[in-house]
C-alpha positions as MATLAB code, in Angstrom:
seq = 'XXXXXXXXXXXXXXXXXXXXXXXXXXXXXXXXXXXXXXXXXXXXXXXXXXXXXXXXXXXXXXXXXXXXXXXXXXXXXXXXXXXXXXXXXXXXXXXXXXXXXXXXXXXXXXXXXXXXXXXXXXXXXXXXXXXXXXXXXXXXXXXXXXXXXXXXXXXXXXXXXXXXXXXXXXXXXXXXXXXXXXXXXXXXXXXXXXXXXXXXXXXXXXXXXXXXXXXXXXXXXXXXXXXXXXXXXXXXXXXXXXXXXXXXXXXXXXXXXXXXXXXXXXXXXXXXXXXXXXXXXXXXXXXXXXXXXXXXXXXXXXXXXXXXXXXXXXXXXXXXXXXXXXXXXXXXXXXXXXXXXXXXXXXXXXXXXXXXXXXX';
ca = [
       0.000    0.000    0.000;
       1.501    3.151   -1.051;
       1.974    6.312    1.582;
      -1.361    8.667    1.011;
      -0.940   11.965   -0.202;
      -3.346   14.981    0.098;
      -5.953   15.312   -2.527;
      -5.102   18.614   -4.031;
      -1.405   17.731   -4.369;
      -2.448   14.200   -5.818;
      -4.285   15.940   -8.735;
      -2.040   18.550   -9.911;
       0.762   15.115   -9.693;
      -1.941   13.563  -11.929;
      -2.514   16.665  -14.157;
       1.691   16.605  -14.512;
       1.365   12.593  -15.676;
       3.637   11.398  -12.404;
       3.575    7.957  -11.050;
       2.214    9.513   -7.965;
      -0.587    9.316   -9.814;
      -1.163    5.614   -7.995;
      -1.486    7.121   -4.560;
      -4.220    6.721   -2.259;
      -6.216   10.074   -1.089;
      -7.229    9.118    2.088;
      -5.467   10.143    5.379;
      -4.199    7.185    7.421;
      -7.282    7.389   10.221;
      -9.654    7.779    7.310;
      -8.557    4.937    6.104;
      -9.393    3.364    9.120;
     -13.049    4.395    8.963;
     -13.359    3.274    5.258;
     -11.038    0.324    4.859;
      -6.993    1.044    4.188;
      -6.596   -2.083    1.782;
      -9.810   -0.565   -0.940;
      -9.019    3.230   -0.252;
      -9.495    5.209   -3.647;
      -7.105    6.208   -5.353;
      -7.260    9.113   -8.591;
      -5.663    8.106  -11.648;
      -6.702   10.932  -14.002;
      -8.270   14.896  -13.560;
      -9.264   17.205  -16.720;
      -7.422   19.455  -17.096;
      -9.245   22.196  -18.502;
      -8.130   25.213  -16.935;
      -7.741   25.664  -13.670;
      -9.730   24.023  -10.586;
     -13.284   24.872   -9.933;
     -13.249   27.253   -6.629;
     -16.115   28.674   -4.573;
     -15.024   32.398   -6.031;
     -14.951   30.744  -10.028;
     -18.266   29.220   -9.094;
     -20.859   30.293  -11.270;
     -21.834   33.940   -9.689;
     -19.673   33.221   -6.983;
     -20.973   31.424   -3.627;
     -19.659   31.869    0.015;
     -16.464   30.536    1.106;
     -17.278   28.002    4.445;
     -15.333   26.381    7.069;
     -16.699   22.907    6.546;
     -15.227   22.141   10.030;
     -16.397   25.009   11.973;
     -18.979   22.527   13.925;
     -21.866   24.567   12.382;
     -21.969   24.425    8.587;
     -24.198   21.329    6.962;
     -23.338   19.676    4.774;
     -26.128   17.024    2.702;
     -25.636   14.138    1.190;
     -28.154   12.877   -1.097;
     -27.733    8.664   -1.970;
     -29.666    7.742   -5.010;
     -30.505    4.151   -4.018;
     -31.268    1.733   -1.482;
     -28.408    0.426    1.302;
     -29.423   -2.941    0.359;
     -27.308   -2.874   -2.417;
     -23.274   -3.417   -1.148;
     -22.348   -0.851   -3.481;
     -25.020    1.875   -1.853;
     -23.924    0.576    1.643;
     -20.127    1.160    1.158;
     -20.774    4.824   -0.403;
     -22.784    6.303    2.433;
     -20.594    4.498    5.017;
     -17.677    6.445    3.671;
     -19.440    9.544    3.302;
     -20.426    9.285    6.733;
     -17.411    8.113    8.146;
     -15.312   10.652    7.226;
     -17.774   13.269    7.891;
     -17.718   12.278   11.668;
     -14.149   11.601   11.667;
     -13.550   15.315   10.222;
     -15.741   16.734   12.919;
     -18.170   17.416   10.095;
     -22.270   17.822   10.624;
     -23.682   15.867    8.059;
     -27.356   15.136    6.717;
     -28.370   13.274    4.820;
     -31.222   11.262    2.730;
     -31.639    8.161    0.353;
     -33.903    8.489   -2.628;
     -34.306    4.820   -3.269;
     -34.099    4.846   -6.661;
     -36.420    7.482   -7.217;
     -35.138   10.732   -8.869;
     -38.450   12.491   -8.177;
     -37.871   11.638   -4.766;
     -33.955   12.451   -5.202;
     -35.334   16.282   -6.266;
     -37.564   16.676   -3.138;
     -34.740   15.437   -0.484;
     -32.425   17.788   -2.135;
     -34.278   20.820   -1.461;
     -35.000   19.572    1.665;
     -31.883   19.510    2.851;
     -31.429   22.916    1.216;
     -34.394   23.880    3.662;
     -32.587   22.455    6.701;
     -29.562   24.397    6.213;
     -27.483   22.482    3.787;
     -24.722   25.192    2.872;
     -23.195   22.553    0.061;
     -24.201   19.079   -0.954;
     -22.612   16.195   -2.330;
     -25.247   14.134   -4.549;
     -24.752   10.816   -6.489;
     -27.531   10.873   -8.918;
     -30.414    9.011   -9.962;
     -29.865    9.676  -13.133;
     -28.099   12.010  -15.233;
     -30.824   13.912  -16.980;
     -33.197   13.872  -13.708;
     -31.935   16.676  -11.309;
     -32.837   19.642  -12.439;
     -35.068   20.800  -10.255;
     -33.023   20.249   -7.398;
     -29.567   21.817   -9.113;
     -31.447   24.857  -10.088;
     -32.823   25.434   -6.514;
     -29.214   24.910   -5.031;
     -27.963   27.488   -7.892;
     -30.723   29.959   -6.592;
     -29.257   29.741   -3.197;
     -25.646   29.990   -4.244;
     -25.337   26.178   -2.641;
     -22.469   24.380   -4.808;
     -23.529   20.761   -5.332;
     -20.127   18.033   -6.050;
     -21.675   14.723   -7.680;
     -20.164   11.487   -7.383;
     -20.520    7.781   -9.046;
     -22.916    9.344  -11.465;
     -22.979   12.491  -13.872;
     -25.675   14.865  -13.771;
     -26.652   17.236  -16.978;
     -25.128   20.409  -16.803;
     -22.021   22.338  -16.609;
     -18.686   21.955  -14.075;
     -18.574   24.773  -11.903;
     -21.817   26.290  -12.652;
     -24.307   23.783  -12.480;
     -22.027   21.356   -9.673;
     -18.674   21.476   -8.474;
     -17.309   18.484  -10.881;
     -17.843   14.977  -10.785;
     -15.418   11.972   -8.760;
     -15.853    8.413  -10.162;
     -14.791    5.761  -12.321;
     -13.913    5.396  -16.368;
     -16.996    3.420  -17.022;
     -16.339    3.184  -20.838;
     -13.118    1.865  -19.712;
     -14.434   -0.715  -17.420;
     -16.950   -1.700  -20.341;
     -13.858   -2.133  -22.376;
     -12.013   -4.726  -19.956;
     -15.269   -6.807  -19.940;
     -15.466   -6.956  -23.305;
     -11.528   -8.161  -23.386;
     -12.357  -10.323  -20.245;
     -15.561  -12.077  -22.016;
     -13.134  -12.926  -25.416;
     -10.969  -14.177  -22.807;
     -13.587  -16.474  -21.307;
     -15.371  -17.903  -24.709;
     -12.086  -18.398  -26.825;
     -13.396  -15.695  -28.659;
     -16.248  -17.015  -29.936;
     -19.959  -16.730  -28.165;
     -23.603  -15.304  -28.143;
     -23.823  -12.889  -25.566;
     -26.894  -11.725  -23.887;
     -25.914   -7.918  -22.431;
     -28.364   -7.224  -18.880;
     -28.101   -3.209  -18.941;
     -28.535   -0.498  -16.302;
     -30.784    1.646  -15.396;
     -31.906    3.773  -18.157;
     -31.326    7.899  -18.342;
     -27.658    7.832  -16.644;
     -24.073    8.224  -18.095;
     -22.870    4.709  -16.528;
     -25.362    2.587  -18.328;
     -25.009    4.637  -21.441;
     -21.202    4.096  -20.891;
     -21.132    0.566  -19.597;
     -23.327   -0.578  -23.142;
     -21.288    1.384  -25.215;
     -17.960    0.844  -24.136;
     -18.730   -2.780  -24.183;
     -20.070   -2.687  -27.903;
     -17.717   -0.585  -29.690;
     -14.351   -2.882  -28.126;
     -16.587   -6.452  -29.568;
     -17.154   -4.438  -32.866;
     -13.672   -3.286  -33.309;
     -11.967   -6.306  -31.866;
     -14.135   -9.724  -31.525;
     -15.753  -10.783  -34.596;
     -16.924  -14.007  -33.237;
     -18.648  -12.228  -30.438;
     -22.010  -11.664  -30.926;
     -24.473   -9.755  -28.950;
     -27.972  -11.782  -29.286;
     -30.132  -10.191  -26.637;
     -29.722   -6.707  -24.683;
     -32.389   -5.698  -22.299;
     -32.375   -3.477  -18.764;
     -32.586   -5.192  -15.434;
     -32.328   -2.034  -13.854;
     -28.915   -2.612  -11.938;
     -31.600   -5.086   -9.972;
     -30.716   -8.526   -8.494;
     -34.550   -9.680   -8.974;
     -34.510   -7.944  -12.430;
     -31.790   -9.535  -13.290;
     -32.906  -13.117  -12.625;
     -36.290  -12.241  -13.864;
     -34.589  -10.770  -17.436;
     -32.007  -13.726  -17.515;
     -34.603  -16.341  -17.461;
     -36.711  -14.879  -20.394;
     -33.651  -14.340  -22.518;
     -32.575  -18.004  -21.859;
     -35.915  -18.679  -22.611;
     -36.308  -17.298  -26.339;
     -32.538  -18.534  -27.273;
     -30.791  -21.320  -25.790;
     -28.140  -20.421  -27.579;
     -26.194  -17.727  -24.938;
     -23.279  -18.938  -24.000;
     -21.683  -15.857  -22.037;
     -23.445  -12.718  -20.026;
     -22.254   -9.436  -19.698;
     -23.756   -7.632  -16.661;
     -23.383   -3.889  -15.825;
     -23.232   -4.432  -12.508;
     -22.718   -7.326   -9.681;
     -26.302   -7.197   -8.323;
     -27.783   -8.355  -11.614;
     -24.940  -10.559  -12.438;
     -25.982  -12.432   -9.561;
     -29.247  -12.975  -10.741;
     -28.382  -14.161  -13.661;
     -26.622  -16.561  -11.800;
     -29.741  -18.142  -10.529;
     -31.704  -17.950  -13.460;
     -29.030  -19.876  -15.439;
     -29.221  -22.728  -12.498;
     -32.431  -22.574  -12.948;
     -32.567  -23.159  -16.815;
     -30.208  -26.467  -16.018;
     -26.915  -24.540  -16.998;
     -23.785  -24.405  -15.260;
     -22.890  -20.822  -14.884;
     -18.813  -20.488  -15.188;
     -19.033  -23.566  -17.513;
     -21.460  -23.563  -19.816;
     -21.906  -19.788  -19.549;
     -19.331  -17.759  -19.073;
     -20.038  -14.352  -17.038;
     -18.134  -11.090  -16.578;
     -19.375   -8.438  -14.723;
     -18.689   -4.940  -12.854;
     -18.585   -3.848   -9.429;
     -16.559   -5.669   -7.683;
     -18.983   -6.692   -4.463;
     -17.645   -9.296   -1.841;
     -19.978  -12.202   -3.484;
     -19.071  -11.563   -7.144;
     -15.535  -11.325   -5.995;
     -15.945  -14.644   -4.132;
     -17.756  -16.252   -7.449;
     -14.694  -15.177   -9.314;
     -12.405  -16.891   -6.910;
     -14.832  -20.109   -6.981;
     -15.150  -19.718  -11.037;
     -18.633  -18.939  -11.181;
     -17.668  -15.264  -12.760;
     -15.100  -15.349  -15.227;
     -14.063  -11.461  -13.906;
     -15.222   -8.785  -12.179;
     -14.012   -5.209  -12.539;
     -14.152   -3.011   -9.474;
     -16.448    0.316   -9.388;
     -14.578    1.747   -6.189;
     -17.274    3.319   -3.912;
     -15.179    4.713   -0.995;
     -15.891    7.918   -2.131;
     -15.608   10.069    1.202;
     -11.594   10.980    1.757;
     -11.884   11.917   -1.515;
     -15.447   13.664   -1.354;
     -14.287   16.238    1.679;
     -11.025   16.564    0.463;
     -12.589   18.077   -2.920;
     -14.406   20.602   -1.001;
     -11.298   21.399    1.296;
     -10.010   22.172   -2.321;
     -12.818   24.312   -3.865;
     -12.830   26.644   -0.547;
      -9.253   26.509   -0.861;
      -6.901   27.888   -3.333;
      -5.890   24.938   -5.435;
      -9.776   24.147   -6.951;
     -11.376   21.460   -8.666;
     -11.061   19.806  -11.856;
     -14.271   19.141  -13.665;
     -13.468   15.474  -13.888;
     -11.274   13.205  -10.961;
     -11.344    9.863  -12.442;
     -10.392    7.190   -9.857;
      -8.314    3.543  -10.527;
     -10.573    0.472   -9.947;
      -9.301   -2.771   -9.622;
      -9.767   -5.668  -12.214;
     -10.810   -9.044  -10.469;
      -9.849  -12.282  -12.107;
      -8.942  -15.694  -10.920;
      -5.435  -15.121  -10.302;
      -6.001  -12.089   -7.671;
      -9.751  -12.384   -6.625;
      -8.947  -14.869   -3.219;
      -6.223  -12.857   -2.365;
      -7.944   -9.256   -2.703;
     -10.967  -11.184   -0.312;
      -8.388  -11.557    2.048;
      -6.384   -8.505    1.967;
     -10.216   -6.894    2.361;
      -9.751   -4.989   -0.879;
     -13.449   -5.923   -1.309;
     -16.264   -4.188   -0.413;
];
């Protein structure tokens, strides 16, 4: 594990291409609070001009002392806790928010971006001075980002783009290359079928940038790469476990033929899982499955062989959360994009990183 270096310093070393560029963001008792071994780490930052500040902010908003024991801070999570993903991020947030001496809200939409718009100017109504939001979707907030631009409270979104403009419409965005993971699958699932297989794609959520990402990303590497790989059936399962299972079965259903899954994320990877036991398959031997997120039991069905791969979406989000916003009242600013490293699960790591408790 490499020595942790401050956030702001970490980005311009990213923005300068350094190898420092592998170093983890959060302070060593952070790390304690959100797991030393899986800490994020930032890989990339745009570099389009200079860092977003609270005086470049669009019209300017007041500079705060996040620590001061009386400025609020919201957090707004998009889904449900039920999912390990969901669970991880607002742990973090939280953690380091108490470990700061920070006073937090906070609220959890459930998957409901109507519901996401309310909460937000809720908090707002509280006393929320800034927020830090991972979206329903991307197209969805509007409502809530314009009412926070009324009141001159910045907004920094994580895990999730919203529609709109860095440092006018939110601070910037923190999360992963999700074209890139897309990419690896695709790589991964060639590596799994010998290069030849009928793939049936279970997609996200529609109306957000990592579905739109995660189906693209995925398409354009078979197109330009894999020949033999075709993509038979493509449907949403809503990042869902039940969906997933539910989806899986029906595509099984009208063509025996799949022989491989691609799932944007873990929770409907797994059910796919039981829908291919279910249909009398083997999954890991007569279908081969890659996936993304990078949860403890996908990790573990890696390790067993029942996932072919799994590539990590890293959601340990709050060292570097409250270290952006120690930047953008600072001096040094924001970039409009911090793109973090996620790790890339395969049977050769996957029982190790369980055991190091890289895994979420």
């Amino acid at each position: 594990m490499t020595r942790p270096v401050a956030g702001a310093a970490l980005v311009a070393l990213c923005l300068a291409g350094t190898a420092a560029c592998s170093k983890s963001v959060a302070s060593p008792s952070a790390a304690a609070a959100t797991g030393t071994a899986g800490a994020q780490q930032v890989v990339s930052a745009s570099a389009s001009g200079p860092g977003c500040t609270y005086q470049s902010y669009d019209g300017g908003v007041p500079k705060l002392n996040l620590k001061d024991g009386s400025t609020i801070v919201g957090f707004s999570q998009s889904e449900s806790t039920s999912n390990p993903f969901r669970a991880t991020e607002t742990d973090s947030i939280t953690a380091e928010a108490k470990l700061l001496g920070i006073k937090l809200i906070q609220r959890n939409a459930n998957a409901d971006v109507n519901a996401q718009n309310s909460q937000i100017e809720d908090m707002i109504a509280q006393g929320a001075k800034v927020l830090i939001v991972a979206p329903e979707n991307s197209a969805g907030l509007g409502p809530a980002l314009a009412e926070a631009k009324a009141k001159k409270i910045p907004v920094l979104t994580i895990d999730r783009t919203a529609n709109g403009n860095a440092c006018s419409d939110f601070i910037a965005f923190l999360g992963s290359n999700f074209y890139g993971q897309a990419q690896i699958a695709a790589d991964d699932l060639d590596g799994a079928t010998g290069g030849t297989a009928n793939v049936a794609v279970l997609s996200g959520t529609p109306g957000n940038n990592v579905t739109t990402d995660r189906t693209n990303g995925f398409e354009a590497e078979i197109k330009a790469k894999y020949p033999n790989i075709k993509v038979v059936a493509s449907q949403t399962a809503n990042f869902d476990e039940t969906d997933g299972q539910t989806v899986m079965a029906q595509l099984l259903q009208a063509d025996p033929s799949i022989n491989a899954v691609y799932a944007e994320n873990d929770e409907m990877a797994l059910g796919a899982i039981q829908a291919i036991k279910a249909a009398g398959k083997t999954p890991g031997k007569d279908i081969k499955i890659v996936s993304i997120d990078g949860t403890q039991q996908c990790v573990q069905d890696v390790a067993d062989g029942t996932i072919y791969a799994d590539i990590e979406t890293n959601p340990r989000f709050g060292p570097l959360a409250f270290q952006s916003l120690e930047d953008f009242y600072g001096s040094t600013g924001v970039p409009a994009d911090v793109i973090i490293k996620d790790n890339h699960f395969t049977q050769s790591n996957a029982q190790q990183a369980l055991t190091s408790g890289q895994v979420y």
